[in-house]
N, C-alpha and C positions, 0 to 999 in steps of 0.2 A: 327173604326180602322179595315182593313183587315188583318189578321194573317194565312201566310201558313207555315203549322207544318211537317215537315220531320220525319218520323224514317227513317236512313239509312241502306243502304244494310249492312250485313256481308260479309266483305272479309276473306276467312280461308280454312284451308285446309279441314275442317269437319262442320258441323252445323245441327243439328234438333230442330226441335219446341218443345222444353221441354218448353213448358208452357210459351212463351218468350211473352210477351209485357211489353213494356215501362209504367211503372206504372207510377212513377214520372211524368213521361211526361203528361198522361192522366189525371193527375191533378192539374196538372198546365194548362193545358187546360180546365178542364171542369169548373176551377176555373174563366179562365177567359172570357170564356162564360155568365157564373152568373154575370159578371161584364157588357158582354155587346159587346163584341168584337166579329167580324165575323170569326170563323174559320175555312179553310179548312184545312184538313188533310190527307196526304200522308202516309202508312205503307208501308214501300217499302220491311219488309217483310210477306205483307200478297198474300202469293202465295206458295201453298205444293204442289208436285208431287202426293203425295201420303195421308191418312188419318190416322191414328194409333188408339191406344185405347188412352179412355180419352180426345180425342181431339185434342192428339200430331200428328206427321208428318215431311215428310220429305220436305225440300224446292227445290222448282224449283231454278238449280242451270245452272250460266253458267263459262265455263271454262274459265281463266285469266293467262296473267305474271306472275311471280312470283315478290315481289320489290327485290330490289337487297340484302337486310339483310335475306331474307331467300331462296337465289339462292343455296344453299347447301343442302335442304330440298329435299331428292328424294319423295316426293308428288304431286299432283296437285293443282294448291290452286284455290281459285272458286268463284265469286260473287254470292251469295245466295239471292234470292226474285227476284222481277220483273224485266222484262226485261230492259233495257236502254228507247227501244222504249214504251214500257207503261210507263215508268216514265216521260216521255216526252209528253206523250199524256195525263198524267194526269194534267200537269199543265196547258194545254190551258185554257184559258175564265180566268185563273186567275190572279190580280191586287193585289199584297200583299204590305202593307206599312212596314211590320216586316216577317222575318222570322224567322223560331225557329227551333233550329236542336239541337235533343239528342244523348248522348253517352253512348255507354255502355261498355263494355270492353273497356281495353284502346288499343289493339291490334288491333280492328276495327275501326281503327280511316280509312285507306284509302277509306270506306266507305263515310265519310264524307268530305272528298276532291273532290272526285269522285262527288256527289252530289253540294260540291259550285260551283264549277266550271260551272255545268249546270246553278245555277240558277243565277249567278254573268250575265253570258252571258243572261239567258232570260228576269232578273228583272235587270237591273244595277242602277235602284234608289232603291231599296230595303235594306233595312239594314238588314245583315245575322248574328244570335244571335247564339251560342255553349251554350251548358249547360250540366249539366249527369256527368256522373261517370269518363270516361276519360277527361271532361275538369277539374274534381275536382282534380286527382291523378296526371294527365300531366298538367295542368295548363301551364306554359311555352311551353312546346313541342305543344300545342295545338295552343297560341297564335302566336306562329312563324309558323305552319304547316298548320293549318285549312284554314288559308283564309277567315276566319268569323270578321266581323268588331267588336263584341265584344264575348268574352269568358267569363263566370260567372264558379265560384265553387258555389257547394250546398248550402255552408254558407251566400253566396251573391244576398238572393231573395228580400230583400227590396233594392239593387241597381238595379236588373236584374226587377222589376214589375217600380220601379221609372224609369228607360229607357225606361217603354212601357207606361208612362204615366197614370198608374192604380194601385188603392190603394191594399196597401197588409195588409191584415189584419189574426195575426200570427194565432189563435184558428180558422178562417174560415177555413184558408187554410188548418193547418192538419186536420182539421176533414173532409176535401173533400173525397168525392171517386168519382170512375171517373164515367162519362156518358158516358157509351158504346155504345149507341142507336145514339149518334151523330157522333162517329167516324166509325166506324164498321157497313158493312151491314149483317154483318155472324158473331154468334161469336160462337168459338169451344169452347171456355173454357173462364170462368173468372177469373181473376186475383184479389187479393185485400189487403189489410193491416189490422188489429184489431191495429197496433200499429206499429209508427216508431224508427228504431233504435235498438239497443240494449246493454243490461246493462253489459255484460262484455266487456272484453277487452283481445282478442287473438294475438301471435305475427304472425301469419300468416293471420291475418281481416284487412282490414281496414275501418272496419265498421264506427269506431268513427271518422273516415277523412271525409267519407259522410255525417255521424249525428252524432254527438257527445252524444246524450239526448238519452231518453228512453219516449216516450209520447205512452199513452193510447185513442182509438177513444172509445165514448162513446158506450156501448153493443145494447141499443136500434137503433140506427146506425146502424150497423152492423147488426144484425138480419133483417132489413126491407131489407137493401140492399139485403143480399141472397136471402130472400124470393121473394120481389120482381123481381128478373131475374132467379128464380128457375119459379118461376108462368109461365113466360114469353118463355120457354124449359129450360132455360141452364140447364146442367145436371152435368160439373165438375167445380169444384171452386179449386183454385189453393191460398192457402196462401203463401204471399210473408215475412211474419212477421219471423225477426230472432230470436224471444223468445217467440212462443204465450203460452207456458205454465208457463213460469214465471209469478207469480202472480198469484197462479193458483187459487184461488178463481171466478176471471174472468174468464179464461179457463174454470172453470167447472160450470157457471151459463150458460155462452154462449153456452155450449153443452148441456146444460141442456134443454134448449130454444128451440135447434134448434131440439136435439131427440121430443121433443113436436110436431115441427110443423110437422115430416113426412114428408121430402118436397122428400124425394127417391132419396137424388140427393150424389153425390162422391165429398171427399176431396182429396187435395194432397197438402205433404210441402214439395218442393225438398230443401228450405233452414232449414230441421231440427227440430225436438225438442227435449229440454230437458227430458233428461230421468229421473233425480235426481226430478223431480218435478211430477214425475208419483204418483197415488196412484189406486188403483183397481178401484172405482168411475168413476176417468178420464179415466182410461184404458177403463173399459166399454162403457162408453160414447162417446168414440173416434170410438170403434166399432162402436155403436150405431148409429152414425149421421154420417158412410158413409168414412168413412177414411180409404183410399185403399192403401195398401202398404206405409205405415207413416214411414216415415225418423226419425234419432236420430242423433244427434251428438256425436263423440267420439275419431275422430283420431287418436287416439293412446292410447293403454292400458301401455307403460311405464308408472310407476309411477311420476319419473323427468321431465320427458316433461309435463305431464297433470297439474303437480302446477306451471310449468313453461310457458304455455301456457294459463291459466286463471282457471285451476281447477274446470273442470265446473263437471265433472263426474269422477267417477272412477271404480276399476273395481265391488266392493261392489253393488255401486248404477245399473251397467249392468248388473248383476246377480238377482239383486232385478227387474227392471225395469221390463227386458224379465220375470220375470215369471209374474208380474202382466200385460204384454200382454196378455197372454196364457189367467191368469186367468179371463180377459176381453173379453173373445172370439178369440185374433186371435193364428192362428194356426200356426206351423212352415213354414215359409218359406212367411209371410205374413206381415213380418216386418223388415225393413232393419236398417243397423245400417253404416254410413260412418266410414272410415277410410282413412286417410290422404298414398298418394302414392309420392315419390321422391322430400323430403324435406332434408335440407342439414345433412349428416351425418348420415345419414337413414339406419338400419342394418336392409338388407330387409329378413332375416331369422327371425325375431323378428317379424316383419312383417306377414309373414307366418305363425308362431303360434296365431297373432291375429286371424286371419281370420279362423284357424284353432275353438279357442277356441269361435268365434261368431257360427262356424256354429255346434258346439254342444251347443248353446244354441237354437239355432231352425233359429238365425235372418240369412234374407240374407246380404251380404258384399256389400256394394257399394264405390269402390275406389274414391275417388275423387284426383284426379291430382295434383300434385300441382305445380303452379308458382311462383316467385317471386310477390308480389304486393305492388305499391307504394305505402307509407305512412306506410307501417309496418314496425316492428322490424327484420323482415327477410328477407329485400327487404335491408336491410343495408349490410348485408355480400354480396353483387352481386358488382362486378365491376362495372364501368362506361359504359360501353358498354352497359348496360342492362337499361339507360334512352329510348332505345330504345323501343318504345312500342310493337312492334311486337316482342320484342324477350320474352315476357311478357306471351305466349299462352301457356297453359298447354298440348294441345296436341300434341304439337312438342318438349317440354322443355327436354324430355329425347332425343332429339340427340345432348343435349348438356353435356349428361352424357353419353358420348359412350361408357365408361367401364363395365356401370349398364343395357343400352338398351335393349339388351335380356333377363336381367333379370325381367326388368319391365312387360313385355310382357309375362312370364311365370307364373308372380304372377296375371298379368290380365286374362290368362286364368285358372287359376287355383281356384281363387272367381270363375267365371261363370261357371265353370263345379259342382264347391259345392254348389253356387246358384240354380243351374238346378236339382240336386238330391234333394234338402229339398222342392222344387217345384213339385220335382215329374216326370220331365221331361226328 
């Protein structure tokens, strides 16, 4: 069986390589390699302009239309990765009996249109398969838009493996990780999971709409894996895990592990950890094995919103947390804490004094944006209008608060200049 595997372009006003590759994807491929099927693959965003630290970077971007739902947008909006014509040049010599296209945001869905449309015209006996994040949240909007002759949600991989004719078997598949060395002739950074899913339940996630479960890959796993592509150069590993210190007895064997082997190499979790599961040990040990500027989760120090939104920390537990960073080596200005930016009913004064009281604890603020996202409990307060996935983008979502706009923009630069002082900068 021939299998050509798509990641498509980003379509958006903005985009950088924070650490992006299609995880899922990569193992459901390298899964079905092990099984035996030939696969080519296409990252149509493996192409930076530029280099960054850690491995990040900016993409080779080329300028585009606007579609008509965000002709009010005074921005530019921009196909990001390879060009048309290397996209087209990549597929020669190629004879696919299945194709397979991931989604990620559900706003970058015209990526994937943009994409069938080529390959409907180069392969027309090919059967073109959707899968990812926006076929699981848009599911409908996908099936009428994509153009793909079958759409699967995440829940649906014993239909989507029995339509390629290949057995699925549940414990292979999550304990996969992916095989880099098959898709990738360069890799800046790796990506990887200790575990999928995650055990709370936020009204702004729709985590449990992707995975409902909380599953652990077993530690010796995972230590060969790093080791082995640490051996091999890579030098930053990027956890995609949305709770790797829950549980923290694992967290702290696997650091335990990995301080052993010396392998010199950088962590990063731009999706978070919990701070409530901190104890001086982990702290240390998080130093210890290479964990550069570690994320925390927090969004809001209201007390009402935080049991209202799954209770995962408060402000006790961030008081605690931050000092046993310190006490674990890092210094101010070398640990960030998110806060949730332009959710509804949001008193951005309140706001203000978070960020004020993060950065006399030493952490830096990192705003995260917020959209509407389907399947959550806050994606219910939005009109009809907002089935629309493009209007789903966090980075445009405040021109749809045009009372607040300037204000969001004030409190954005106002983190970055307290960021830049506790840095030193």
């Amino acid at each position: 069986m021939n299998i050509l595997a798509i990641n498509p372009w980003i379509y958006d006003f903005a985009a950088f390589d924070f650490w992006l590759k299609p995880y899922g994807f990569l193992v459901i491929l390298s899964y079905l390699k092990n099984q035996g099927a030939k696969v080519d693959y296409i990252d149509c965003l493996d192409k930076k302009n530029t280099q960054a630290t850690f491995g990040r970077g900016k993409y080779y971007f080329t300028t585009v239309p606007k579609p008509a739902a965000l002709k009010n947008i005074p921005r530019y909006f921009k196909r990001y990765g390879i060009t048309i014509e290397e996209f087209k040049a990549r597929l020669e010599g190629k004879n696919p009996d299945y194709i397979l296209i991931t989604s990620s945001m559900t706003y970058w869905y015209p990526g994937i249109t943009e994409a069938v449309n080529m390959l409907k015209e180069k392969f027309p006996a090919a059967k073109i398969i959707l899968g990812g994040t926006y076929a699981t949240l848009c599911f409908e909007h996908a099936k009428i838009n994509s153009g793909c002759d079958f759409v699967f949600k995440n829940g649906s991989l014993e239909d989507f493996f029995k339509t390629l004719k290949v057995t699925f078997d549940y414990e292979t598949f999550y304990s996969q990780l992916p095989l880099y060395e098959h898709f990738y002739n360069k890799l800046d950074y790796v990506v990887l999971r200790t575990s999928w899913g995650c055990p709370y339940t936020c009204d702004y996630c729709a985590i449990k709409e992707l995975f409902p479960l909380f599953l652990r890959l077993r530690q010796e796993k995972i230590l060969k894996f790093i080791t082995g592509y640490a051996h091999r150069g890579a030098k930053d590993f990027v956890l995609y895990d949305d709770a790797f210190l829950y549980e923290p007895d694992y967290a702290r064997n696997l650091l335990r592990a990995l301080e052993k082997e010396k392998l010199n190499i950088n962590f990063h979790t731009p999706n978070a950890l919990h701070l409530r599961f901190l104890d001086k040990e982990i702290a240390s040990l998080l130093k210890q094995a290479g964990f550069r500027n570690p994320h925390f989760g927090l969004e809001t120090l209201n007390p009402g919103l935080q049991k209202l939104w799954g209770d995962k920390v408060n402000r006790q537990d961030l008081i605690r947390g931050t000092q046993l960073l310190k006490e674990g080596g890092f210094k101010n200005g070398e640990f960030s804490v998110y806060l949730l930016l332009g959710y509804p009913g949001q008193n951005l004064e309140e706001l203000r004094q978070d960020i004020d009281f993060l950065n006399s604890l030493g952490a830096r603020v990192s705003l995260a944006e917020f959209s509407p996202v389907p399947g959550t409990k806050l994606f219910q307060q939005y009109p009809e209008s907002f089935s629309e996935p493009l209007l789903h983008n966090n980075s445009i979502f405040g021109f749809f608060q045009n009372d607040k706009f300037k204000e969001f923009w004030e409190i954005k630069n106002y983190a970055r200049t307290l960021n830049k002082k506790l840095s030193g900068l």
